[in-house]
N, C-alpha and C positions, 0 to 999 in steps of 0.2 A: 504493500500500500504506500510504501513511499515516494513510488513514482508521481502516485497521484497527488500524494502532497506536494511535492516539490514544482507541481506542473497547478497546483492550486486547481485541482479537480475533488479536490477532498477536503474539508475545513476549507474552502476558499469565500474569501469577502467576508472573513472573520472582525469584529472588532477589537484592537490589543490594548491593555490592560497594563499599564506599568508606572501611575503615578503614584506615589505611595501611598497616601489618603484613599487612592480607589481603592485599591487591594486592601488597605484596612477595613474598608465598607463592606467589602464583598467575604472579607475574613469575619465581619459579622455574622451576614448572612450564612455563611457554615457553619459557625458555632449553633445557631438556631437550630439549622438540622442535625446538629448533632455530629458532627465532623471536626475535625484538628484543622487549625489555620494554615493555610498555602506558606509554602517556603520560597516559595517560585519569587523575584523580581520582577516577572512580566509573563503574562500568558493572554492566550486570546479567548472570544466569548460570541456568543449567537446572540438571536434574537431574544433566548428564553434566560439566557444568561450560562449556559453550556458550555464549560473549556474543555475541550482534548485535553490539555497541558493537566487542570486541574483533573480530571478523570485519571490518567495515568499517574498521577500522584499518588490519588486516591486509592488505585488498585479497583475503578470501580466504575466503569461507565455506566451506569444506571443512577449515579452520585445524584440526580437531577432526576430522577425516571423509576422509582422506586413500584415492585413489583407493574410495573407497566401499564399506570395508571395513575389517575391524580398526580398531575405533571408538577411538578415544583419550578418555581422563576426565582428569577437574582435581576433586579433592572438596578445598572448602576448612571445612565443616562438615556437619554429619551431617546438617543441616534440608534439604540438598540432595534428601533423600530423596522429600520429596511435594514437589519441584518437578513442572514438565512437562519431557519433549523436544520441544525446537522445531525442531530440524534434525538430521535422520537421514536415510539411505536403506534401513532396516530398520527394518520396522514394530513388532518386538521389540526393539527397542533400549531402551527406555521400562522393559519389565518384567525383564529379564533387568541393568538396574541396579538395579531395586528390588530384586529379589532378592540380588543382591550387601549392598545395604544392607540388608537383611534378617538376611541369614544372619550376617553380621560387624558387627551392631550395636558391640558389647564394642571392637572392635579400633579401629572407622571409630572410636568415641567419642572414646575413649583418645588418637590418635594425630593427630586435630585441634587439640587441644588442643595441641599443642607443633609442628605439619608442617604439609605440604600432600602431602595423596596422591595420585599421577597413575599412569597406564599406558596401556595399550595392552587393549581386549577381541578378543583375539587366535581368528581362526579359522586352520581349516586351509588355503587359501589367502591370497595377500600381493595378488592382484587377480583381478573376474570377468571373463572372458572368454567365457565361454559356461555354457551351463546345467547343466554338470558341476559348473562350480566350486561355484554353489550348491549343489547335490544332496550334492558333496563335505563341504559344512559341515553335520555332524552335533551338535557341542558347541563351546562356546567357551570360553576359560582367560582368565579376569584377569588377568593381568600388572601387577603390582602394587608401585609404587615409590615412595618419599616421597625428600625434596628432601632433606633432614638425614640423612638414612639410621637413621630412627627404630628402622623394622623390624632394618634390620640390625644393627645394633647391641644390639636386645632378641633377635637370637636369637645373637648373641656371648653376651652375658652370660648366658643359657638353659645354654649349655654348661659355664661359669664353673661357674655357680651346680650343674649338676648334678655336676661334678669336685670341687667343695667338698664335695658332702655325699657323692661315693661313693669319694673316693682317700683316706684316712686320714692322709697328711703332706700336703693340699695346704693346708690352712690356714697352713703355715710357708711358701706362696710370696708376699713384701710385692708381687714385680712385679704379681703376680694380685690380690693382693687389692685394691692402688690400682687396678687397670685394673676391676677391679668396680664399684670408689668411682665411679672417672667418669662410668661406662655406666650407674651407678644414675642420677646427677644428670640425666642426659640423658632418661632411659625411664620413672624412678621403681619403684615395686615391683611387678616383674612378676608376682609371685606374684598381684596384686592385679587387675592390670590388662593384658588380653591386647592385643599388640601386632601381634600377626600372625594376618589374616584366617586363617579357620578355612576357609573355601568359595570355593574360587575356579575352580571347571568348571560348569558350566550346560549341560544339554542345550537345544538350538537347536529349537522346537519350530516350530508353522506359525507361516508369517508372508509379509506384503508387502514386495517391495525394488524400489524405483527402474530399478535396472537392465531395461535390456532393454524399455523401457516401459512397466513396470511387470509385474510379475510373482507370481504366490500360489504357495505352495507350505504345502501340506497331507496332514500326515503320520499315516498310521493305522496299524495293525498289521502288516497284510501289506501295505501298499503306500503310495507315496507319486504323490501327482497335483499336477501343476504346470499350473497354466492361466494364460496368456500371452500372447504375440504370435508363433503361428508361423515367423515369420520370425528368432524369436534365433536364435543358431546352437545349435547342437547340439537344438533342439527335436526332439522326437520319433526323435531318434537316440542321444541318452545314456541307456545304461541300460535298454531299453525291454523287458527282460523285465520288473522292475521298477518300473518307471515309469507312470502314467496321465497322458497328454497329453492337456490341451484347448484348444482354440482360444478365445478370450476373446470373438470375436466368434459362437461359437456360442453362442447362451441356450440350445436346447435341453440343448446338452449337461452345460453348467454348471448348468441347473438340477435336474435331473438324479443328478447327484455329489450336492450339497448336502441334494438332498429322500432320497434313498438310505443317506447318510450321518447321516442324523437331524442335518443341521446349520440345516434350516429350520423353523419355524416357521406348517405352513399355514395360511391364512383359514378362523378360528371366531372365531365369534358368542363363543364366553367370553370371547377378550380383543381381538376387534377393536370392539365393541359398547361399548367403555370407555375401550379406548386413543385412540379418535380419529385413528388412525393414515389411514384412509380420507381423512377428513376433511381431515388435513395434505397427504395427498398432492393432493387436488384444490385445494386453496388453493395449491400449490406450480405444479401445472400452469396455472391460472388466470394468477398471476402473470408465468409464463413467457412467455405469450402474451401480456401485454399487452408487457411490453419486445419481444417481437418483433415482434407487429405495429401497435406506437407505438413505436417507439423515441426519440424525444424526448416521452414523455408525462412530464410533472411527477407522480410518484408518492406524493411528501408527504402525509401528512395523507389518505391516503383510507381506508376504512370498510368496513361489510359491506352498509352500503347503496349505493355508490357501485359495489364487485363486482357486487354481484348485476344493477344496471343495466347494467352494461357485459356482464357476461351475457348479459344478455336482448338487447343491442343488437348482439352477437358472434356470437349462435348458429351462425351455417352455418360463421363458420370456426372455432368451436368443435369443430363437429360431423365437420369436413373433420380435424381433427387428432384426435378420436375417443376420447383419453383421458379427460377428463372425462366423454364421454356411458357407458362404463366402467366407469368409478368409483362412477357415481352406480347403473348398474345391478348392480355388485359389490354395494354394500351393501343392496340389495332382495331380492337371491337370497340375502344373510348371515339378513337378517332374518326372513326366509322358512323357510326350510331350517336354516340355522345352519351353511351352511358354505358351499365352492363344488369347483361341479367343474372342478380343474384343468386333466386332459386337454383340456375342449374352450378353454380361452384359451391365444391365439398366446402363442409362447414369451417373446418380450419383455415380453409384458404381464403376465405371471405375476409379474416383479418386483415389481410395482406393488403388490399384495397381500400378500407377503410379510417376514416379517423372522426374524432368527437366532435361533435356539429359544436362550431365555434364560441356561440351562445347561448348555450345552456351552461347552466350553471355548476354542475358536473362536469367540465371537457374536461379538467385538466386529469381527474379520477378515473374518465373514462380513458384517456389516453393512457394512462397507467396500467388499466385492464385489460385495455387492448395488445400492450407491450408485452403482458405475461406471454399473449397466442402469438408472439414475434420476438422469440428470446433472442434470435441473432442478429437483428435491428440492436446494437449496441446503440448506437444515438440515441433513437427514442427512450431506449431503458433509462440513460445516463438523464437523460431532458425528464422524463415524467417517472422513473421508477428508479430513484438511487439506490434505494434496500437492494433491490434486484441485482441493478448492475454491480454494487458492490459485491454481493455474492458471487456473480457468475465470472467479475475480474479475476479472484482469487481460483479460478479452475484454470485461469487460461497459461500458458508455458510465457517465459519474461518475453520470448519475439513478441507474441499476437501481444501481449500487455503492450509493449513499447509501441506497438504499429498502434493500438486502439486510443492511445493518447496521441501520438502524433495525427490519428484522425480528427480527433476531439479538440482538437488544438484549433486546426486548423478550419474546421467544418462550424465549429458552435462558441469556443469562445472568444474569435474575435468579431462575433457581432451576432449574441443569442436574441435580444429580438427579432432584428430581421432574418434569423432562420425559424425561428416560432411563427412568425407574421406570415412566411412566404408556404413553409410544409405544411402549419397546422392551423393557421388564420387567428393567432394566440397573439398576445403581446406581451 
């Protein structure tokens, strides 16, 4: 994995940590959970307040993520906000603290400046055990605590301050009014400056979690469909008046839900004829094949005239694996027709062609799901499924590692929206 550090495909667009006062804030916040204070001089931090640095300290990446669930945060400044998350096991973990930072810009501002504000994003269960408990977590509450007791203390003086202006002799109390004087120096004028988050319940909308081997959970109006791994427990027994179960290993049926629920995007000529989207995947499949049937082939430095020979000098087991020969006939029937007939391609291949209809509010979930039935699309995995890609880097031999970042390099991060805008209609 250190390639991908070094190439900032892994911890990348971190924020670093190394004025001394922060780290003592942030060594508050560990002491609350029950943790030894960092030795470190400097280390880096997410969104949620998550270090690598500190993790490996710790001996303990989950230091933040305790039984995998009820997310714990560290905010030591507001810029926290467009970080990334780098270790969750809820795929909503990312947006559901934006939104915190959203909604309580005024208070996170405010209260940085003199604290460190830490909590708990508290669901209704304390651990998953089966597919209830998920099903169970309908919204989550911030829990929401600073080290100085900033908050508490501005909502002491709140009360001060409203007993002053509504008791008529409370102005003759000296104990009250020095105890005002304090809690001012401490909070400053709250009239001015709100100290206490305004928004702290979020509804728990679709998303992906770790558990269970991974699991989707997508929620409509009348009903909610969880697709999975049959074997967690309570599958297709919790809830099931309620409930749509699918097996992950059925495409049919996942694709299915997705195309029903207008969460997909079918193959037409308006945006596949521009995206290039075809095009990546077959360069993706191409690739695949060579790592696996060279697996010590030196991958550096080759070309599109180098593919294309190896092509042509591959064909039968090109043609013996069948996506490419596919691919190349998908986009003849696009440009043809300007579209394709689903029904008659096999259910797995139907991934191939597809992507999550731009605006809905699920693409990026959906793209992620889609990525599972496209494991050798390293792009997409890397773009909508880190968990993934990070797993299936560590199978690959250091050549294809070293080729897949100089793809990754060169393809996505010198300029990821315009390659989200152009393959996936995403910003």
């Amino acid at each position: 994995m250190d390639l991908l550090y070094e190439n900032e495909l892994i911890y990348g667009r971190l924020l670093q940590v190394d004025q001394p006062h922060l780290i003592e804030r942030y060594n508050r916040a560990l002491a609350a959970f029950g943790f030894a204070a960092t030795q470190l001089s400097a280390f880096n931090i997410d969104r949620t307040g998550f270090s690598p640095e500190i993790a490996a300290e710790l001996k303990d990446p989950s230091y933040l993520d305790p039984n995998g669930v009820n997310r714990r945060f560290i905010i030591l400044t507001p810029a926290q906000a467009d970080l990334p998350v780098v270790h969750t096991q809820f795929s909503n973990t990312s947006q559901l603290m934006y939104e915190f930072f959203s909604n309580n810009a005024r208070a996170i501002n405010a209260l940085t400046i003199k604290d460190v504000i830490y909590g708990e994003i508290e669901d209704s269960v304390s651990v998953v055990n089966d597919i209830e408990d998920l099903l169970s977590i309908n919204q989550v509450e911030f829990r929401v605590l600073s080290a100085e007791n900033v908050m508490g203390q501005a909502a002491e003086l709140r009360l001060l301050v409203d007993r002053l202006q509504n008791e008529p002799d409370a102005w003759r109390d000296d104990a009250m009014i020095t105890r005002m004087v304090a809690l001012a120096k401490v909070t400053g004028d709250i009239r001015e400056n709100s100290l206490v988050p305004d928004k702290v319940i979020f509804r728990h909308r679709a998303y992906w979690t770790s558990h269970f081997g991974g699991t989707y959970i997508f929620v409509d109006d009348n009903t909610t469909t969880v697709i999975g791994d049959p074997s967690a427990p309570g599958f297709r027994r919790s809830r099931p008046w309620q409930v749509n179960y699918i097996s992950i290993r059925d495409a049919e049926a996942v694709f299915q839900f997705l195309a029903t629920t207008s969460r997909l995007e079918l193959p037409r000529a308006s945006w596949i004829e521009q995206s290039g989207y075809l095009e990546n995947r077959g360069e993706m499949v191409i690739r695949h094949l060579i790592q696996t049937l060279e697996p010590d082939r030196d991958l550096r430095n080759i070309d599109h005239i180098w593919l294309q020979t190896w092509i042509h000098a591959n064909a039968a087991s090109i043609n013996h694996d069948g996506t490419w020969p596919f691919l190349n006939a998908a986009k003849r029937e696009i440009s043809q027709t300007g579209q394709l007939n689903m029904a008659e391609i096999e259910p797995k291949r139907r991934f191939l062609v597809v992507r999550a209809a731009p605006r809905h509010a699920d693409a990026w979930l959906v793209n992620q799901l889609i990525s599972d039935f496209v494991p050798f699309d390293f792009l997409a995995r890397y773009v909508f499924n880190k968990p993934g890609f990070y797993t299936d880097y560590q199978t690959w031999n250091p050549a294809y590692q070293e080729h897949v970042v100089d793809i990754l390099k060169a393809k996505y991060l010198k300029d990821k929206e315009g390659l989200r805008k152009k393959m996936y209609g995403l910003s």
